[in-house]
N, C-alpha and C positions, 0 to 999 in steps of 0.2 A: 759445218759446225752445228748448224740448226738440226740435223738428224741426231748430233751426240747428244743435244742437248734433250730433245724431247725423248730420246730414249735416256738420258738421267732420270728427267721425270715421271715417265716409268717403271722407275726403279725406286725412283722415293716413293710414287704413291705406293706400289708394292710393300716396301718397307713397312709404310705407315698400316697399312691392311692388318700386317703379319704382328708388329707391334701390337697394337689397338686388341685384334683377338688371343694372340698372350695374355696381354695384363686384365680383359674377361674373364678368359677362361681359365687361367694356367696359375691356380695356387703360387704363393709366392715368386711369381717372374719379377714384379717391379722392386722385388730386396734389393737393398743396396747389396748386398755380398752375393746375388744370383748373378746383380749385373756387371758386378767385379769377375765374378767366374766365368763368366759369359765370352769376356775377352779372354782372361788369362790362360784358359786352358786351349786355344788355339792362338794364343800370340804370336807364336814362331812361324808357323803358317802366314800369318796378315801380315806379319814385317813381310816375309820372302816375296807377298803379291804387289807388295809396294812397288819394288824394282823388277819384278818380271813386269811389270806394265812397263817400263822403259826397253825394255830387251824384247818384247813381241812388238810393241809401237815400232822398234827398229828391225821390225821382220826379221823376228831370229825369233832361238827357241831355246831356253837350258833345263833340262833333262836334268841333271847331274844336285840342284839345288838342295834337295833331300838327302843327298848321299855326303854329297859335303857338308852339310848341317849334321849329319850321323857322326862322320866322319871327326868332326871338330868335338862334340860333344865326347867323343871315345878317346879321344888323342889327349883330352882335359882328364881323362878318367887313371888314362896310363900313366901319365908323366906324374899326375900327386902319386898315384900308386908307388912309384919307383923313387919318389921322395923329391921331386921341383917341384919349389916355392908356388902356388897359385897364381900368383901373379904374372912370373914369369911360363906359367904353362899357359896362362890367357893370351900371352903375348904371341906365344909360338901358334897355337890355333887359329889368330887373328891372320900370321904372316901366313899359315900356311892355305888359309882362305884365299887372302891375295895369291896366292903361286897358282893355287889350283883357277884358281877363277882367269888370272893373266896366261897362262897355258893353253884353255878354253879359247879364248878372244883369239888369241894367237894363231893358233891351227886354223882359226874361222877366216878372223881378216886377211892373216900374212898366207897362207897356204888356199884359200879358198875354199878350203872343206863346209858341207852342210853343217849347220850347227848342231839339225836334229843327230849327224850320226856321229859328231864330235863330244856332244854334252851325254849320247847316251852310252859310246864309250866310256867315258868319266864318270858316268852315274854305275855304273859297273868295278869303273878302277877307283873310286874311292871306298867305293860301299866294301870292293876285298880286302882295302886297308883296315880301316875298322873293324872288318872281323878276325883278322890274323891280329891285331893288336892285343883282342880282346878273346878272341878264340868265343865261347858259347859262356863266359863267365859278366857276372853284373859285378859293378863298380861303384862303389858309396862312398860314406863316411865323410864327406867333403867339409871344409871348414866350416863353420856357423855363417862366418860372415858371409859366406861364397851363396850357401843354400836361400840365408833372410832375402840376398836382391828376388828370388825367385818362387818364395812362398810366403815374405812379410809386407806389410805398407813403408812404403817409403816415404809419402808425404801422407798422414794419415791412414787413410783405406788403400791409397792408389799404391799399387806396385813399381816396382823398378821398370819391369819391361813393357807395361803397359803408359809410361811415362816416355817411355825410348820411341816407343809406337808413334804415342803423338810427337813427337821431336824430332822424327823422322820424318813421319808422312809433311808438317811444314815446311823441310828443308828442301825436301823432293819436289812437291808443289813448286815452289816458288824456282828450283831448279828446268824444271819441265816446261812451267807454265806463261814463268818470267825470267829466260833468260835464253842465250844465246846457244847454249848445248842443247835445251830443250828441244829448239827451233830446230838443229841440226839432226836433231835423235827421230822429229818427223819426216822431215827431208827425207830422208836417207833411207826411211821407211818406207815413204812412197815410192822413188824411184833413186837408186842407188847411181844409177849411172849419170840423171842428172844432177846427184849431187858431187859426183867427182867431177862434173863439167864445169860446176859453179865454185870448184876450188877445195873442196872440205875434204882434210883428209880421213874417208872412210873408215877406212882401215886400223887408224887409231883410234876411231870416236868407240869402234865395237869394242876393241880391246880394252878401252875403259869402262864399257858398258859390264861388260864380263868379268873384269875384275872387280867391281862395285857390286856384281852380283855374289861372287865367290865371299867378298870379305862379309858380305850382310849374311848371307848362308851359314858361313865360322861363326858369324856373332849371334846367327839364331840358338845355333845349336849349342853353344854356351849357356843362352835364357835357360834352355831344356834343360839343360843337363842339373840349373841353377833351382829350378821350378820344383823336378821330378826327385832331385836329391840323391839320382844313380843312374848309371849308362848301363846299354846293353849295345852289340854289334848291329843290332838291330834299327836303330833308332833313326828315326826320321823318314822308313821307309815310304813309301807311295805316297809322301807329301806332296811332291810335284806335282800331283795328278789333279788333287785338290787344290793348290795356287794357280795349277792354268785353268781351272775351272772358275774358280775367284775371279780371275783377270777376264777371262772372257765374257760371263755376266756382265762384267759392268761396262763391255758394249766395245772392248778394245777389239781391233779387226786381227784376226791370227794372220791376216796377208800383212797388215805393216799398214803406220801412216796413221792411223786414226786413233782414237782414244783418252782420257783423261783418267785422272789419279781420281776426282771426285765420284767420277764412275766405280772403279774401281773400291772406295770406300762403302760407297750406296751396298755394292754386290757383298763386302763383307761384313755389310749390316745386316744384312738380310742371309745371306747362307746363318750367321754366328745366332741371329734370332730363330730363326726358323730350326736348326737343331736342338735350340736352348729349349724352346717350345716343344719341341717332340719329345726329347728326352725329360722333360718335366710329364708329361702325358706317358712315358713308359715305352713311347714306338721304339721297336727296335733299330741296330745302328743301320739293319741291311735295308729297312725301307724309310729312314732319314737320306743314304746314299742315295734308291733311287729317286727322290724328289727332288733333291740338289740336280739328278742327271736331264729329269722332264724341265728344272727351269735353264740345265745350260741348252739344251735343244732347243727350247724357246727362245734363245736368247741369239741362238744363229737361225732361225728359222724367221721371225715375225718381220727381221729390218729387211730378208729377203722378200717373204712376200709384200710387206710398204713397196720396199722399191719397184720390186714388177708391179705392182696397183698402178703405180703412179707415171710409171713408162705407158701402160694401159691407156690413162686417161689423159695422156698429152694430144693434143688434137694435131692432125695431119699438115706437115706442110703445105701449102700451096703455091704453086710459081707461077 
């Protein structure tokens, strides 16, 4: 825990660096409606990295997150199109979260298939849904009420789904951090077989892992849909790429077992500031991407070299 912790730290001072020369240098960064944007326009993204930090802590991997986010936001777009109530078209993209995410678990724990080549078949089979649903055509017009959660304040400034964000990440926290699944979700991470020795049954903790991941995914991809005020087949595409890059920043181990959710907050304060800040200075998106990829390289690269330093500097046994 002392190595997650000093690599939190960090990450906050990191933060603080990138902060501090923002609000310098970068014309209106400290706005209150820069730093409302700041979130809201990658929300859907930070919710998804919430829960992939639970599902790489437990040495897995979902691929598919993005396409079921697509997937949900397209599936909301057809069913008002075709004239179901909103409400019940939320309903059905919630369930359908759930099936595709319990489907996931399922092939992983009860068949023992890798995850990687189970979630990136499914990042495949959802992404063809959504575009056979929607064919190359955009999807609007959504009811007033549907669109204000995702482009009005809900409690003054704050948004609906930036409201859901913090309401999440506490439940998770305190899921992970102070309770009995949490405890299991590292178990299991670290070494699978001695947690089926110690009685835990594995096999359904992933399959909750994966359905908790599918149904968050459906409900990102609602925000979107809720935010941007129209779908396309397209949507949600290569988000994945950017929430395992989230997750890993903030120091979770892609082998399993290690990690925290505050970690994981630190990394997407700092990716959300750190683009907020280029894109206010004009850099374009393709060398905002490669700085995010020089800090996840550092970010697997530095705890390796600590640790070989420190194997280094252990003095030799003597008998």
């Amino acid at each position: 825990m002392t190595r997650l912790y000093s690599w939190e730290g960090l990450l906050f001072a990191t933060f603080v660096i990138i902060f501090a020369f923002n609000a310098a240098f970068t014309p209106d960064f400290l706005g209150l409606s820069n730093q409302i944007n700041l979130f809201q326009l990658s929300i859907e993204k930070i919710i998804l990295a919430l829960v992939m930090t639970f599902i790489i802590i437990n040495a897995e991997i979902d691929l598919s997150v993005g396409s079921m986010m697509g997937l949900s936001a397209c599936a909301f777009g057809y069913l008002y199109q075709i004239g179901t109530p909103a409400p019940a078209a939320i309903a059905i993209c919630l369930a359908a979260g759930v099936l595709g995410g319990f489907l996931n678990g399922w092939f992983i724990a009860r068949l023992g298939l890798p995850s990687l080549v189970v979630t990136l078949a499914t990042l495949i089979g959802f992404r063809g849904l959504a575009r056979v649903m929607l064919e190359d055509r955009g999807i609007g017009d959504f009811p007033e009420w549907f669109n204000a959660l995702g482009q009005k304040g809900l409690i003054g400034p704050l948004p609906f789904a930036l409201l859901a964000f913090a309401l999440l990440f506490a439940l998770l926290y305190v899921l992970l951090e102070r309770s009995g699944f949490g405890r299991k979700t590292y178990v299991i991470g670290s070494n699978r077989d001695v947690a089926d020795f110690a009685g835990i049954d594995t096999a359904r903790h992933k399959i909750v892992l994966f359905t908790l991941s599918g149904l968050t995914s459906a409900f990102a991809g609602l925000l979107f849909a809720a935010r941007v005020g129209a779908v396309r087949g397209d949507v949600g595409s290569g988000f994945e790429l950017d929430v395992i890059t989230i997750v890993l920043l903030g120091g979770v181990s892609i082998f399993g077992g290690k990690g925290t959710l505050v970690g994981t907050l630190l990394s997407i304060l700092i990716v959300l500031n750190l683009r907020n800040g280029m894109g206010l200075m004009n850099i374009t998106g393709h060398i905002q991407t490669g700085v995010i990829g020089l800090l996840l390289i550092a970010s697997v690269v530095i705890p390796r070299i600590k640790f070989a330093t420190s194997r280094g500097s252990k003095p030799e046994a003597t008998s």
